[in-house]
N, C-alpha and C positions, 0 to 999 in steps of 0.2 A: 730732563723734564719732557722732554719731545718725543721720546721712547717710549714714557711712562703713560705720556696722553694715547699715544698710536696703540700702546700695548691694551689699553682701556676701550678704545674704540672698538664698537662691535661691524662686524665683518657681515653685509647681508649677505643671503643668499642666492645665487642665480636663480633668471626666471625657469632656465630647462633645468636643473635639479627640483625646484617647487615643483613642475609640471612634469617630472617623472615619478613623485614621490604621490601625485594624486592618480596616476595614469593605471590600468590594470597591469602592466608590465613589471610594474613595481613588486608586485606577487607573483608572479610567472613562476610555473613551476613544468621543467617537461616530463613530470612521470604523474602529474594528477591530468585527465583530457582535461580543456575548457574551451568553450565553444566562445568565440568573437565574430561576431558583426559592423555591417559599415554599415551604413543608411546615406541618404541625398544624394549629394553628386560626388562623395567622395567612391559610396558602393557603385556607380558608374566608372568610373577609372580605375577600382582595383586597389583604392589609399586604406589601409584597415591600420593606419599608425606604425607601421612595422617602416623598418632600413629599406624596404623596397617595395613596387609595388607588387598587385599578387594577381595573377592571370584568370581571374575569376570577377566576373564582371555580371552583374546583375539585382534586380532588386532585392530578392532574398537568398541574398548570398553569407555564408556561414563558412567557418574552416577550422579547423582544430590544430595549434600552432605545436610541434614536438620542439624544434628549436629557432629559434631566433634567428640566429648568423653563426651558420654550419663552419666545419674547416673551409668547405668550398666557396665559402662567401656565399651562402643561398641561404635562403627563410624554408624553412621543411614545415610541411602545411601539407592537410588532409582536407577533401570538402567532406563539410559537416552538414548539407543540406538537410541528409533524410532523418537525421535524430534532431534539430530542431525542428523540421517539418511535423514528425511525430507530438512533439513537445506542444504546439499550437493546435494539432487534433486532439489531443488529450484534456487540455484548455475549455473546449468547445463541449466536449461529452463527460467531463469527468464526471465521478464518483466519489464521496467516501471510501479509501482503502485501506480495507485491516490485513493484519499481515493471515500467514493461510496458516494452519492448525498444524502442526508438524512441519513444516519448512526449515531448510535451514534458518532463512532470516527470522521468521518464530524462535527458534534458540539462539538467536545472535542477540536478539531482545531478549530472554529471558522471561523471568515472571513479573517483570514490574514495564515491560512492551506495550501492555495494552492497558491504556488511559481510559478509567470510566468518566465518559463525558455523559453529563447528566440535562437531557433536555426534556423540556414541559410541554410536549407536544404529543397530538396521537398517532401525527406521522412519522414519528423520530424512531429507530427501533431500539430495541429495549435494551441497554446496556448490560452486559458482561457485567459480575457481581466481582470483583476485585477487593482482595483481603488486604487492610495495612499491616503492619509490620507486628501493632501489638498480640492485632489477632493470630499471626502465624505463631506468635510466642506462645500465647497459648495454647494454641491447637500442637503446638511440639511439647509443651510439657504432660500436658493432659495425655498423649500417645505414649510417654514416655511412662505415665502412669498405669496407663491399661496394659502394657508390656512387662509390667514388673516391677520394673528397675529401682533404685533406691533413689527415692524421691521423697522422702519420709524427714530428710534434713532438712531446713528452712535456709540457714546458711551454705550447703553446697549446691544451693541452686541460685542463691542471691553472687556466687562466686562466679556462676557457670554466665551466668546474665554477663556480668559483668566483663568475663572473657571474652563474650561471641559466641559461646557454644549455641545459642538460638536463635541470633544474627540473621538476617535474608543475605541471599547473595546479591553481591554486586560487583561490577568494574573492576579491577585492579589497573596497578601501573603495568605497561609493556615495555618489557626488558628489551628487545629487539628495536622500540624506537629511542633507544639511549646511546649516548657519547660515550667513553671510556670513563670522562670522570662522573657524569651522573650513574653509572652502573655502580662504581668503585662507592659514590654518596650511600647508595641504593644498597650494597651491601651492607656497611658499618649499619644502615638501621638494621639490616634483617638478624644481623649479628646480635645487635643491643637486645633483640627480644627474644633471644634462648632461651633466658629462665622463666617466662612467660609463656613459653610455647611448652616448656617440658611442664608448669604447672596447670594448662589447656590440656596436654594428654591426661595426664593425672586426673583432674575433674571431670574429662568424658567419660575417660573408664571405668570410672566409677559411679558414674550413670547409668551407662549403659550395658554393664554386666556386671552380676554377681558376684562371678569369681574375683578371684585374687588380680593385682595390677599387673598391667604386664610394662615393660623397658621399653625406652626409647628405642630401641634395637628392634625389641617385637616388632613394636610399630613399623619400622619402616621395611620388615618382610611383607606386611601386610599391600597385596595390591589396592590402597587407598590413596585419595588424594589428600590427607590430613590434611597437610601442610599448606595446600593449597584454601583448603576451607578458613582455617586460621592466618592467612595473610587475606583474604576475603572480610572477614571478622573482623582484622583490623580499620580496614577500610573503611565498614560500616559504621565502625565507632569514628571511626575521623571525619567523617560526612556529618555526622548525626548527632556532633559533641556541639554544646550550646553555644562554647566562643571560637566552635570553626570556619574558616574563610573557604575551606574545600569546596570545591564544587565535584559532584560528581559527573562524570563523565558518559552521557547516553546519547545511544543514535538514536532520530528521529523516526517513530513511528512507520510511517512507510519510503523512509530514505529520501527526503525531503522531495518525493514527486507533487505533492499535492500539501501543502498549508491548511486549506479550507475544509471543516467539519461541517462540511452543509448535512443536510435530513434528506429523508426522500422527499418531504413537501417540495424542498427548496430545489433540488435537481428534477423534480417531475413537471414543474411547472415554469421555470425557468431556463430552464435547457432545453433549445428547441434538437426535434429529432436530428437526426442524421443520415444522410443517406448511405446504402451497404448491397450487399449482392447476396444472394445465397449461390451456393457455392459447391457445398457436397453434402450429404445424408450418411448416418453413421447408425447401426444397429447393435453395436457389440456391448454394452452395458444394458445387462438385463434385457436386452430383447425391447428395448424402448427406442422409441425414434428420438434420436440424438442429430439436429442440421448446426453446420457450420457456415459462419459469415462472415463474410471480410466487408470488414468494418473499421473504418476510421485506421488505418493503418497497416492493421492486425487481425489474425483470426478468431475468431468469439464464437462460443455456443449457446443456440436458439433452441428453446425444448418449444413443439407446438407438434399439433398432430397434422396442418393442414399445407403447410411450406413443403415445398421438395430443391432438391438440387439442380445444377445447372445438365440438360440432356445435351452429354459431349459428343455423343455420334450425331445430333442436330447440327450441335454449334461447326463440325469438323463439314458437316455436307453444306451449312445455308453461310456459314461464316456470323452470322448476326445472332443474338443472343435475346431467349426471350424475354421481355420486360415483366413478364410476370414474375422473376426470379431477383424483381430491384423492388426495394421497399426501404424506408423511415425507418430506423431503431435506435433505441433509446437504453444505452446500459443501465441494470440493476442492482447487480454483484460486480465487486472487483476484490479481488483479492493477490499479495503482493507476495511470493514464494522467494525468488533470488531477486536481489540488490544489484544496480549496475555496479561493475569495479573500474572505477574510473582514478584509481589510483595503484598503479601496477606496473611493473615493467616492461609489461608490452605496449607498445605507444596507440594512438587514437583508439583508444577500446572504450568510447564514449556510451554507448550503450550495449554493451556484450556482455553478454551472461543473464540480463532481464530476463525475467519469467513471471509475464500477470495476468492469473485466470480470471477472465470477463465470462458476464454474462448478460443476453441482450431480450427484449423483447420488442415484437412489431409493432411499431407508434401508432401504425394503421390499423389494426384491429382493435389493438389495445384502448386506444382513446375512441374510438367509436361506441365502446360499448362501457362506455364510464356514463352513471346514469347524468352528471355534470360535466362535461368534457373543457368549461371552457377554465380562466386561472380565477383563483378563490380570490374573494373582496373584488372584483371588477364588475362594472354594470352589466354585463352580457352573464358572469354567472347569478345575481341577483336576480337577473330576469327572468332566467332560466326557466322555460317549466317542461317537465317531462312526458316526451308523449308516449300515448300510451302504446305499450307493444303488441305486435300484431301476432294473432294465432298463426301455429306453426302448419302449412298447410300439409302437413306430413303427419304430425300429431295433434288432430284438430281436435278440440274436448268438447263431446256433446254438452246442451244444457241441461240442467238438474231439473228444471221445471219445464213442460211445455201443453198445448192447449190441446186437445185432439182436434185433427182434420175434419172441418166440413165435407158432407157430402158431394158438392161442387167442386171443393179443392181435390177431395180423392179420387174423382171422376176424369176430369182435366191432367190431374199426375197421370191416371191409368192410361188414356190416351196418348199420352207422351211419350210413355215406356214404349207403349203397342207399339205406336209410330216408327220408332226405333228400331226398335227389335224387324219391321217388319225392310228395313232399308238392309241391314247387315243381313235378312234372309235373300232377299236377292241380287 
């Protein structure tokens, strides 16, 4: 009975197992980078919860851990200062960033990448027209119609539906992130859908040509990715089927830099400037002044006609750099072309391979010349009132209407001139 009670007795668990199972080391992984922090008095001594301490001692102190407790007995640690440093200026100035229009990372998202987010504002800008899924359907059978093809049967297109042959693309599973037995799983289904894949040829080709069908064997002389579109197709129906638990699998719009969908209202007047340099001047697209600024990290391009660069035979003779070439800006454009790869086998490649075209304007001219410069709904722009602008003393516009000159007045003019004239004669 004694056995049977002990046997019954539940066994708690230790307090360091609970407190390594909440701890981030619990997911530690050394081929993804992850950036760890101390704060208080622990980031003074170097304590960041690891076997040892770490000789990095300061307040914003960052490190990127590869391993733990090497053979040599040592914690292998990279300082990670300048990409969280980066990460806090980005904070400070971001942007909405949409991925760039041909980039790799544009085709890593695909066509369903770019979210139309739909805002009620007239500072918002105007959403990307984004097709669902039904509409692509029809806009593939409708082309399919204008090309010929036999589209004239009502059930071999109610078949074709049903196969995927009009499907979007989407995700698949990745064979390379599989164990022997999820591959070995992973086959027996690829297998089960032979007679479905040879009746997917069947009903394409006879969609989409005239002629006579051609064999499984054609097919696969043919440089196409069939087989690829139709394990796509599968997918789509597994995502898309009424009592599916699937979830599909999508990277985050711009690789999870940035969460927040602010407008430009919300970043123009909530984001206070930034300070930057100008830096160089560039003429080779189109013959247009193109200036470069290092800004917030990174270098960014300034279109303006009146900035110039920094004069290096100056700087090289006085040492001291002129302050005319330091100004406030305020990003406009950002756009996201390469993803960092922070999951790779080469270790702390924490942000290597980014690539995000910025674009800036000068906070100082810019906001001077907004006919309300101060933030919308505060009592300073309520109050506001707009003075009036001053004639340009370079293009000064006579008036439309005027009195003729008294005698007295043209008299008085003429002796002025005399006068004049008669000082620069001697």
């Amino acid at each position: 009975m004694a056995a049977v009670a002990a046997s019954k007795a539940s066994t708690s668990a230790s307090p360091f197992s609970a407190l390594l199972r909440r701890s981030k080391f619990a997911s530690h992984d050394p081929k993804i980078s992850q950036v760890y922090a101390s704060f208080g008095g622990d980031a003074h001594r170097g304590n960041f919860g690891l076997k040892r301490p770490i000789p990095l001692r300061g307040r914003h102190a960052h490190i990127t851990v590869s391993e733990v407790d090497s053979r040599d007995s040592q914690t292998v640690w990279v300082n990670a200062e300048q990409p969280a440093k980066w990460a806090r200026m980005w904070d400070e100035v971001s942007v909405y960033v949409r991925p760039k229009e041909g980039s790799s990372w544009s085709a890593q998202l695909g066509n369903k990448g770019e979210v139309a987010w739909m805002v009620d504002s007239e500072f918002a800008p105007k959403p990307r027209n984004v097709k669902t899924a039904d509409e692509e359907e029809r806009d593939r059978i409708r082309t399919l119609r204008l090309e010929g093809a036999k589209v004239t049967e009502g059930p071999l297109i109610e078949e074709a539906t049903e196969l995927g042959l009009f499907a979007p693309t989407v995700d698949v599973e990745n064979v390379h992130a599989m164990d022997e037995a999820e591959f070995a799983k992973y086959l027996d289904k690829i297998r089960a859908m032979r007679p479905k894949f040879k009746r997917y040829l069947e009903v394409g080709d006879a969609l989409y040509s005239a002629a006579k069908g051609r064999s499984v064997y054609e097919f696969s002389q043919t440089p196409q990715n069939t087989h690829r579109h139709f394990i796509a197709a599968q997918a789509y129906n597994k995502y898309n089927a009424p009592d599916s638990h699937a979830i599909e699998q999508r990277p985050h719009l711009n690789a999870g830099l940035t969460y927040a969908a602010s407008s430009k209202l919300q970043y123009t007047h909530l984001r206070k400037p930034q300070p930057g340099r100008v830096i160089n001047t560039d003429y080779s697209q189109n013959a247009r002044k193109r200036v470069i600024v290092s800004f917030a990290g990174m270098t960014t391009e300034l279109r303006t006609r009146h900035a110039r660069g920094i004069d290096w035979d100056q700087l090289a003779r006085t040492g001291v750099v002129d302050p005319a070439h330091a100004s406030t800006f305020r990003i406009t454009e950002s756009e996201l072309a390469y993803a960092p790869r922070v999951a790779e086998v080469r270790k702390s490649a924490t942000m290597r391979g980014t690539v995000i075209f910025t674009k800036v304007i000068d906070a100082t001219h810019h906001d001077s010349e907004l006919s309300n410069p101060h933030r919308p709904g505060s009592l300073d722009y309520m109050t506001h009132q707009e003075a009036p602008k001053a004639p340009s003393p370079v293009f000064r516009r006579s008036e439309t209407t005027s009195l003729p000159p008294t005698p007295a007045e043209a008299g008085a003019h003429n002796s002025a001139v005399m006068s004049t004239l008669e000082k620069y004669a001697k």
